[in-house]
C-alpha positions as CSV (number, residue, x, y, z in Angstrom):
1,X,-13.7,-20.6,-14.0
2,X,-16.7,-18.2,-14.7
3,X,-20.0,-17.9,-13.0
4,X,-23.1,-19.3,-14.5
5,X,-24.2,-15.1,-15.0
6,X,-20.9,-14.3,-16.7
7,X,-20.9,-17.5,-19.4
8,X,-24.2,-15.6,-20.0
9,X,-23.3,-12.5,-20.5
10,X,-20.3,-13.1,-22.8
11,X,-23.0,-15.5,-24.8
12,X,-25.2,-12.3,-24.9
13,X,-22.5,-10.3,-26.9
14,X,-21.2,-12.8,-29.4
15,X,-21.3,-10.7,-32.5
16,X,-21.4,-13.5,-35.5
17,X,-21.5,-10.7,-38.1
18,X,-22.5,-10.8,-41.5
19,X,-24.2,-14.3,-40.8
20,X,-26.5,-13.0,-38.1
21,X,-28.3,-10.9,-41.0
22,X,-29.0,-13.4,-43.3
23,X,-32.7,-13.5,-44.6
24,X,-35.3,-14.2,-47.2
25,X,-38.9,-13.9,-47.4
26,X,-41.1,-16.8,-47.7
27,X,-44.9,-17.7,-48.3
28,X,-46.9,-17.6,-44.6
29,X,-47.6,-21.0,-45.8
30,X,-44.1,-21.8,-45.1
31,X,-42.9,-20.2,-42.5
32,X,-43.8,-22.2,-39.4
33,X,-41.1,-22.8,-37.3
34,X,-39.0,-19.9,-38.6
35,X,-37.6,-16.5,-37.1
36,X,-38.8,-13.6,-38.1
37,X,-36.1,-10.8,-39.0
38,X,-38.6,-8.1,-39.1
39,X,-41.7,-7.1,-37.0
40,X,-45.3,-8.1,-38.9
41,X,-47.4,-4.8,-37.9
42,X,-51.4,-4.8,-38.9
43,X,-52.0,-3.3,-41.9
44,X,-55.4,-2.1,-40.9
45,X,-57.7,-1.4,-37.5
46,X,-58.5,-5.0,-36.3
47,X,-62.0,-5.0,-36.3
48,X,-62.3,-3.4,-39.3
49,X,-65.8,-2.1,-38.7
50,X,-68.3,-1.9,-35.5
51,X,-68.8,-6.0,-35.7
52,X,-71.5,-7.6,-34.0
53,X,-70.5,-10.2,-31.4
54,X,-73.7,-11.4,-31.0
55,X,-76.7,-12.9,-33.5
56,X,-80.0,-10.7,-32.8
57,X,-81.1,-6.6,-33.4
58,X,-79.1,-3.8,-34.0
59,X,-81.4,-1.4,-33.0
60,X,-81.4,2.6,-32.5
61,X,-82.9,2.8,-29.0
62,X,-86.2,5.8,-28.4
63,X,-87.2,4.7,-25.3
64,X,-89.8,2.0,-26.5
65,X,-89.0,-1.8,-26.3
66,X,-91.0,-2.3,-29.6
67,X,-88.5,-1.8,-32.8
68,X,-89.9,-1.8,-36.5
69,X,-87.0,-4.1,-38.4
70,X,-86.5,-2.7,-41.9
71,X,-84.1,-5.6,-42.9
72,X,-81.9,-8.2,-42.4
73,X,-77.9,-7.8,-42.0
74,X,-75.7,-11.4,-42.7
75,X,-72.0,-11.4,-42.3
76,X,-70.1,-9.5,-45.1
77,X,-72.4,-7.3,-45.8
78,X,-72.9,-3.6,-45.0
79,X,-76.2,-1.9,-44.4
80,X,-76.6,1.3,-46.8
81,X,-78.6,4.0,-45.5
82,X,-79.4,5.5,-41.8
83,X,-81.1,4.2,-39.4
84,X,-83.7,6.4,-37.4
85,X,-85.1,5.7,-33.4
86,X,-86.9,3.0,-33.1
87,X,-86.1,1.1,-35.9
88,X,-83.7,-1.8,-36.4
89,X,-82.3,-4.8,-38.0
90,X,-81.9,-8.0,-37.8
91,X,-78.1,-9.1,-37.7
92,X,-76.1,-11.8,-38.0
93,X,-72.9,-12.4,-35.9
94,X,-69.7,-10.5,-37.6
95,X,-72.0,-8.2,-39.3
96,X,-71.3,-4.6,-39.5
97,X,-73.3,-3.0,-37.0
98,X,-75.1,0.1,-38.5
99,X,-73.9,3.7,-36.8
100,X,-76.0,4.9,-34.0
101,X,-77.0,1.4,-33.2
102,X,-76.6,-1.2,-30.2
103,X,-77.2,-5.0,-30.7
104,X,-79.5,-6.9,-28.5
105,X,-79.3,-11.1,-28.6
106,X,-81.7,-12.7,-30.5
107,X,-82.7,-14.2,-26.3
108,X,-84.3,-11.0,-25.5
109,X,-86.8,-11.0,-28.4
110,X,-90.2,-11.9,-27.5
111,X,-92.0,-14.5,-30.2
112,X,-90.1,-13.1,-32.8
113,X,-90.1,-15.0,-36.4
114,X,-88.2,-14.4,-38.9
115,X,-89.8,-11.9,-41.7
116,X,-91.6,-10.2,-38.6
117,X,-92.0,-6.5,-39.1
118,X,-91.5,-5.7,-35.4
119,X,-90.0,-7.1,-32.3
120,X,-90.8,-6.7,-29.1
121,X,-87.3,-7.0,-27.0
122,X,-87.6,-7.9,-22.2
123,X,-86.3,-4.8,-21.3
124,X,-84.6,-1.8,-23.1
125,X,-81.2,-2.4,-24.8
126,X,-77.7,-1.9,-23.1
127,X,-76.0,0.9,-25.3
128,X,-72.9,0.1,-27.0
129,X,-73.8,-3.4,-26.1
130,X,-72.7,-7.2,-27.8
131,X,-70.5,-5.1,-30.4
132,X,-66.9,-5.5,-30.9
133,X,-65.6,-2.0,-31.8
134,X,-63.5,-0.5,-34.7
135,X,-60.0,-0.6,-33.9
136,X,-60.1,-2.0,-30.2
137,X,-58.1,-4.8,-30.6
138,X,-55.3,-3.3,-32.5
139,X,-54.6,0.1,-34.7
140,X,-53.2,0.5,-37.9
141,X,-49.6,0.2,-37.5
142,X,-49.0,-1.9,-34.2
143,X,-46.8,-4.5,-34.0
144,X,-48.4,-8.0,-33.7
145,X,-45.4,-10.6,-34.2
146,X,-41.9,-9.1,-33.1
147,X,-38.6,-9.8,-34.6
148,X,-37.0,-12.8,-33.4
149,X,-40.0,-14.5,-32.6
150,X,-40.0,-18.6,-34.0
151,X,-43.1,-18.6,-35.8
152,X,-45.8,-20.9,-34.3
153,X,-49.5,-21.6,-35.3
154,X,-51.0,-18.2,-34.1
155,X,-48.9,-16.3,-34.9
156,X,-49.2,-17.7,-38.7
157,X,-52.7,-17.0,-38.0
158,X,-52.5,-13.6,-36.5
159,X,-50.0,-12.7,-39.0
160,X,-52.6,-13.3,-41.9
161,X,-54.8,-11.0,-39.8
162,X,-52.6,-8.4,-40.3
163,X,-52.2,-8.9,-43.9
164,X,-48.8,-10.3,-44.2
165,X,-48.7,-12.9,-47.6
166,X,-45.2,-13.2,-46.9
167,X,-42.8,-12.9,-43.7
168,X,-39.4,-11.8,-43.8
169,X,-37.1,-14.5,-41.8
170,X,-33.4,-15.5,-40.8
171,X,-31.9,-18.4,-42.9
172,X,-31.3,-20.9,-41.6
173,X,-28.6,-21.7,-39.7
174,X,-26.0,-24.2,-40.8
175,X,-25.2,-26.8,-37.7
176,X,-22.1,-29.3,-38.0
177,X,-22.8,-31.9,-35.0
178,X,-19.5,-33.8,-34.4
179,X,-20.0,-36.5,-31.5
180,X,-16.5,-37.9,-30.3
181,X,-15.4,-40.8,-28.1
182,X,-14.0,-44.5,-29.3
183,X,-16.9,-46.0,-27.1
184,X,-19.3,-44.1,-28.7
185,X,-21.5,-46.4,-31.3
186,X,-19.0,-49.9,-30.3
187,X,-19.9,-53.4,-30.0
188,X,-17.9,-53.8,-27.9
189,X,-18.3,-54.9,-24.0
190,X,-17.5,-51.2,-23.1
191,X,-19.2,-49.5,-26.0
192,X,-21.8,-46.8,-25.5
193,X,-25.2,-46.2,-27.6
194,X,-25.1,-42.9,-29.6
195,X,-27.8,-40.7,-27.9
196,X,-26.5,-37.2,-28.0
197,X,-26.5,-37.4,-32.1
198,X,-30.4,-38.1,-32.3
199,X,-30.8,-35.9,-28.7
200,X,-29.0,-32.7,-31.0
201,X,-30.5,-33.9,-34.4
202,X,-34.0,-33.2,-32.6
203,X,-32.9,-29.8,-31.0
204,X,-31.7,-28.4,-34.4
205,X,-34.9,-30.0,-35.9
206,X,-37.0,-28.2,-33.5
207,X,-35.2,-24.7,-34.4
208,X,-35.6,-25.2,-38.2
209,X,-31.6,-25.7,-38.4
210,X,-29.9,-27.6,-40.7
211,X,-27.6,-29.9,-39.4
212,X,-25.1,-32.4,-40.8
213,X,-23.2,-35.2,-38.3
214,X,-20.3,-36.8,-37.8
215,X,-18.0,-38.8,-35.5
216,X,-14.4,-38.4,-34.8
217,X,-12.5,-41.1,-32.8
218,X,-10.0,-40.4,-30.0
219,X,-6.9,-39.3,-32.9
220,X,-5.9,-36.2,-32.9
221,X,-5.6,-36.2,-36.3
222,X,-9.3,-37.8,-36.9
223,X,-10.5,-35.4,-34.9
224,X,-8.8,-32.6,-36.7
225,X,-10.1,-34.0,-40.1
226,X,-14.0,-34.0,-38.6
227,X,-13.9,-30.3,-37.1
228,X,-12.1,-28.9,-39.9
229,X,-14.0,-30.8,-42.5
230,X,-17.8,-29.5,-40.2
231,X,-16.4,-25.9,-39.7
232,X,-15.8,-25.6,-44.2
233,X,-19.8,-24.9,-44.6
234,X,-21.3,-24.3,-40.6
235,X,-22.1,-21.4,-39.2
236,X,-21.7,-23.4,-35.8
237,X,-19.5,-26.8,-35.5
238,X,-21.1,-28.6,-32.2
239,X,-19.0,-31.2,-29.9
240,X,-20.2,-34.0,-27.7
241,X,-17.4,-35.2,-25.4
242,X,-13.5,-34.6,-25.4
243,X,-13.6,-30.7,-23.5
244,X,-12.9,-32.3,-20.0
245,X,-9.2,-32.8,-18.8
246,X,-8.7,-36.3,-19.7
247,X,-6.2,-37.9,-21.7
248,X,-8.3,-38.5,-25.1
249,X,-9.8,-34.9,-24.3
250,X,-8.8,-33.6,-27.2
251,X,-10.7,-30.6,-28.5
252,X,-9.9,-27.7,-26.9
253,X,-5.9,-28.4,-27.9
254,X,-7.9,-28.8,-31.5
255,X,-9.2,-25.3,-32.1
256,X,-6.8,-22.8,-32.4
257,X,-5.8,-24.5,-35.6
258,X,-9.1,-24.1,-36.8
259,X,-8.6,-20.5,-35.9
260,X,-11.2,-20.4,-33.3
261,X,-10.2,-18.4,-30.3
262,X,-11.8,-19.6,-26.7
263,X,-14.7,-17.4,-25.4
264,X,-14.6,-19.6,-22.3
265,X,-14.0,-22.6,-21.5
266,X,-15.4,-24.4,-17.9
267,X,-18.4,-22.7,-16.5
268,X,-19.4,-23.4,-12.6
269,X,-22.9,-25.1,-13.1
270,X,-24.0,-28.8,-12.8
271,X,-23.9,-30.6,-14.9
272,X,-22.0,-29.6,-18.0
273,X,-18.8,-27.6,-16.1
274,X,-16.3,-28.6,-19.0
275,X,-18.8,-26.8,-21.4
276,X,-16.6,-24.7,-24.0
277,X,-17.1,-21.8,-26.7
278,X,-15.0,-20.5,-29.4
279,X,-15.2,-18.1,-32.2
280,X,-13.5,-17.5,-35.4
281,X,-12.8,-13.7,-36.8
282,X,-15.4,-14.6,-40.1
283,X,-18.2,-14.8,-37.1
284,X,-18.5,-18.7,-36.7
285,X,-19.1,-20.5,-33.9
286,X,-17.6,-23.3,-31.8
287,X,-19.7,-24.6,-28.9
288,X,-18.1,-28.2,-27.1
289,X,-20.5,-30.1,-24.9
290,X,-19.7,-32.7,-22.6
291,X,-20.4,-36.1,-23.4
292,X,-22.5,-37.1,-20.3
293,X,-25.8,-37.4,-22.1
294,X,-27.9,-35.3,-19.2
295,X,-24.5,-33.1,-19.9
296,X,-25.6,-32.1,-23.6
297,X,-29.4,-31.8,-22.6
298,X,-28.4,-29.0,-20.2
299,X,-26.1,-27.4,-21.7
300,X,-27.4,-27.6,-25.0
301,X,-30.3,-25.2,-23.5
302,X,-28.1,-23.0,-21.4
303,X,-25.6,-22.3,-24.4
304,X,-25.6,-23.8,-27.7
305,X,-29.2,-23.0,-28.2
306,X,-28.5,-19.2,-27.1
307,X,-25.3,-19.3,-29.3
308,X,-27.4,-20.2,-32.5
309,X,-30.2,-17.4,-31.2
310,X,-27.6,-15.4,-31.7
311,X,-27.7,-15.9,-35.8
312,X,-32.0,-15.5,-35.3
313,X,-32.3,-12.0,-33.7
314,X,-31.4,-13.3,-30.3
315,X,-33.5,-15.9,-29.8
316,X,-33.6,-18.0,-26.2
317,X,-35.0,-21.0,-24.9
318,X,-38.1,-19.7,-22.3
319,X,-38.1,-19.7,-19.1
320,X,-40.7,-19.9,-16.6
321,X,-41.0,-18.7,-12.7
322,X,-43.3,-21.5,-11.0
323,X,-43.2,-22.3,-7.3
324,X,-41.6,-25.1,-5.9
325,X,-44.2,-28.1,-5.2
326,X,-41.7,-28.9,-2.2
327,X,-39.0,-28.7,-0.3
328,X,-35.5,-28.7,-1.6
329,X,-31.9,-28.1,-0.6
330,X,-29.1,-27.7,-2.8
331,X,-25.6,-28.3,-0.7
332,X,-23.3,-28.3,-3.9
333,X,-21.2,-25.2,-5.0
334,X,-22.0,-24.8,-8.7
335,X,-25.2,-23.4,-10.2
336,X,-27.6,-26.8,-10.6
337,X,-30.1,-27.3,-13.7
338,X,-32.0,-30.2,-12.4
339,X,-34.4,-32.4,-14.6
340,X,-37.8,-31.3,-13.2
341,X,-41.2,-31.8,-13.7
342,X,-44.2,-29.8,-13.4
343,X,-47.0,-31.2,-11.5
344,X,-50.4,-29.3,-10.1
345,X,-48.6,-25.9,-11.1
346,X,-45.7,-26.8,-9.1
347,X,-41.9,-27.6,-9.9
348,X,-40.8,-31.3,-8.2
349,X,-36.7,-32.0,-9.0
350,X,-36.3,-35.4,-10.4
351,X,-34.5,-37.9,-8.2
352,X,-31.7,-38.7,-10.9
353,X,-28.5,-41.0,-10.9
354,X,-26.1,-38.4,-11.9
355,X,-25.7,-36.5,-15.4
356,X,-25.8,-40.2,-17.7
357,X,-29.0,-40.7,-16.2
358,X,-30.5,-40.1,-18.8
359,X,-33.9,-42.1,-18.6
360,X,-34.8,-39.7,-15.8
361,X,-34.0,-36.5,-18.1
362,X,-35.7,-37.8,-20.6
363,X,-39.1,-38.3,-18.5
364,X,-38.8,-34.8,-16.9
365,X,-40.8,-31.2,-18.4
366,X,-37.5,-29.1,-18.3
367,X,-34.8,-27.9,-16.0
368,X,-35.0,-25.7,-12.9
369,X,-32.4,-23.9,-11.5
370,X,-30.8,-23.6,-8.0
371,X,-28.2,-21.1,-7.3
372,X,-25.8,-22.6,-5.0
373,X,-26.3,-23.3,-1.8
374,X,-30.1,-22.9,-2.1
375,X,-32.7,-23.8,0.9
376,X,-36.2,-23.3,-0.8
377,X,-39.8,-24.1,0.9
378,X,-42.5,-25.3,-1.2
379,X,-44.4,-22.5,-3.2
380,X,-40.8,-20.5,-3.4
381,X,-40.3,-19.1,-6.9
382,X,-37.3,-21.1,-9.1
383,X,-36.7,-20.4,-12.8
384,X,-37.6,-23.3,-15.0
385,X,-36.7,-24.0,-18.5
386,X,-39.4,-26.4,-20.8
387,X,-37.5,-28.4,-23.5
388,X,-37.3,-26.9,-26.5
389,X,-39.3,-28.9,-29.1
390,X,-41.6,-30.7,-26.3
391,X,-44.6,-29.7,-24.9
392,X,-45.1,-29.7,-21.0
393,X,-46.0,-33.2,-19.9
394,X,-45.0,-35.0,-23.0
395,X,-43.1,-36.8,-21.1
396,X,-40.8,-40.0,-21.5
397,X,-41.3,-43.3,-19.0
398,X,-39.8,-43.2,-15.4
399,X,-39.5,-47.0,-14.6
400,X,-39.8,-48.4,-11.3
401,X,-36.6,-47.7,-9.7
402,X,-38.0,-49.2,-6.4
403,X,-37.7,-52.7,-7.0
């Protein structure tokens, strides 16, 4: 069985070929939530000009604290000429600020009105004062969103600051979701609410995926007919259940006549051990979660979701280091990804029922991560991963499990 840093590794290297180069440009306007395939560098010094930070004078200091103004200066548009010592304008914030000039707030003016040929300023002005300057917050040329990234609201914004119209991204990525298991959506006494579907449905949703769904029973033969009929058009076929070692666990015997060969299959981390993932020679991939619901959260984030980064640049789930908010001991031998929240900066585990639990998942921030055997103190640094598509405390309920 590999270690949780080997299944990581050997996820690192997948090579899915021609599929992992797939792009297209689109409109900025569309391209929230996408990857980029290439880096968006600024087109131009950001400012563009000495811009005034600050509404007041831009003034060419002699000495004096009285300043004739020869003009007034409004955002977007450039004073023409040369100023000389002692002399000034007024100016508006985001104005150019004429050369040879330092800007003083409009504050340390004494009983200046508007269309006044002087001002009078407390004190003599600060040089290269209240002015943001040419170039300081990026130079032609630097890189401002890099390959790989998944495009959020700034970085919309920063990339119309740099003058990109249009983004180069990855296509989409094509996601077959099979969920398994003859309890799974039954009336029955013994019948078991589909939540890994919508749970997966969400995750791909959150990526900018397509995905398609469907359900195999415990038949070999259904089961054949659903991975074979999800692998015709994916780039990845998903699996919920059947990768353990019980009688109806059907899937890995399923594969190889798919023409998938086994990456690995059983990792030592908790939950999700049975976790397995294949690849075909045409650069597909096969990723088979357990069915345990807590199962598919963790394991979806600790290797279906690096599997599909792999077709986006090599895109990850973040991770955090925050301190522990207490104590905690981890007696178990596999690598643990506990449901955790974070409270007042800190990381508290939640106390869970076991890996179909669930409700508690769902009302944790993320996961953290104990190596095994680990004895921490509160404020000890752990690695914690948010859920991808939430933001931190957008949580679920935690009932009362006191009464």
């Amino acid at each position: 069985m590999l270690s949780f840093a080997e299944s990581q590794e050997r996820l690192a290297a997948l090579d899915a070929g021609v599929r992992s180069s797939r792009t297209e440009t689109v409109p900025l306007a569309s391209a929230l939530g996408r990857f980029l395939s290439e880096d968006i560098a600024i087109d131009q010094d950001q400012p563009g000009f000495d811009r005034a930070t600050m509404d007041g004078f831009a003034v060419v200091p002699d000495g004096g604290a009285t300043f004739n103004v020869v003009g007034t200066l409004l955002a977007g548009q450039v004073y023409e000429g040369e100023l000389s010592p002692g002399s000034g304008v007024r100016i508006m914030t985001g104005a150019p600020a004429p050369s040879g000039t330092t800007v003083v707030p409009i504050e340390n003016a004494e009983g200046f009105t508007e269309g006044d040929a002087a001002v009078t300023l407390v004190g003599p002005p600060e040089p290269r004062k209240n002015i943001a300057w040419r170039g300081e917050d990026a130079r032609e040329g630097d890189v401002l969103v890099a390959r790989g990234t998944r495009l959020a609201p700034s970085h919309l914004s920063v990339a119309a600051m740099a003058g990109a119209n249009k983004v180069d991204v990855f296509q989409r990525p094509r996601i077959s979701v099979v969920t398994t298991g003859d309890e799974v959506g039954s009336e029955g006494a013994a019948g078991v609410r589909d939540s890994n579907g919508p749970l997966l449905d969400g995750l791909m949703a959150a990526i900018g995926a397509i995905v398609e769904r469907r359900h195999a029973r415990d038949d070999a033969d259904a089961l054949e007919g659903a991975l074979r009929g999800a692998a015709e058009s994916a780039d990845v076929v998903v699996t919920t259940g059947g990768v353990s070692m019980g009688t109806h666990d059907l899937v890995p015997q399923t594969l190889s006549a798919l023409g998938f060969v086994t990456v690995f299959h059983r990792v030592q981390v908790q939950p999700g051990k049975p976790v397995l993932v294949a690849q075909r020679p045409d650069g597909s991939l096969f990723v088979g979660l357990p069915g345990n619901p807590v199962s598919v959260l963790a394991t979806a984030h600790l290797f279906l979701l690096p599997a599909i980064g792999s077709l986006l640049g090599g895109w990850c789930p973040a991770s955090l280091e925050l301190p522990m908010a207490e104590d905690w001991v981890h007696r178990g031998k596999r690598h643990l990804f506990l449901p955790a929240r974070v409270e007042n900066g800190g990381i508290s585990p939640m106390r869970w029922n076991g890996s179909g639990d669930l409700i508690a998942a769902a009302a944790a921030d993320g996961l953290v991560e104990f190596t095994a055997g680990a004895d921490l103190r509160a404020g000890d640094p752990v690695r914690f991963i948010p859920y991808v598509g939430h933001a931190l405390q957008e949580r679920a309920v935690l009932p009362d499990r006191t009464r």
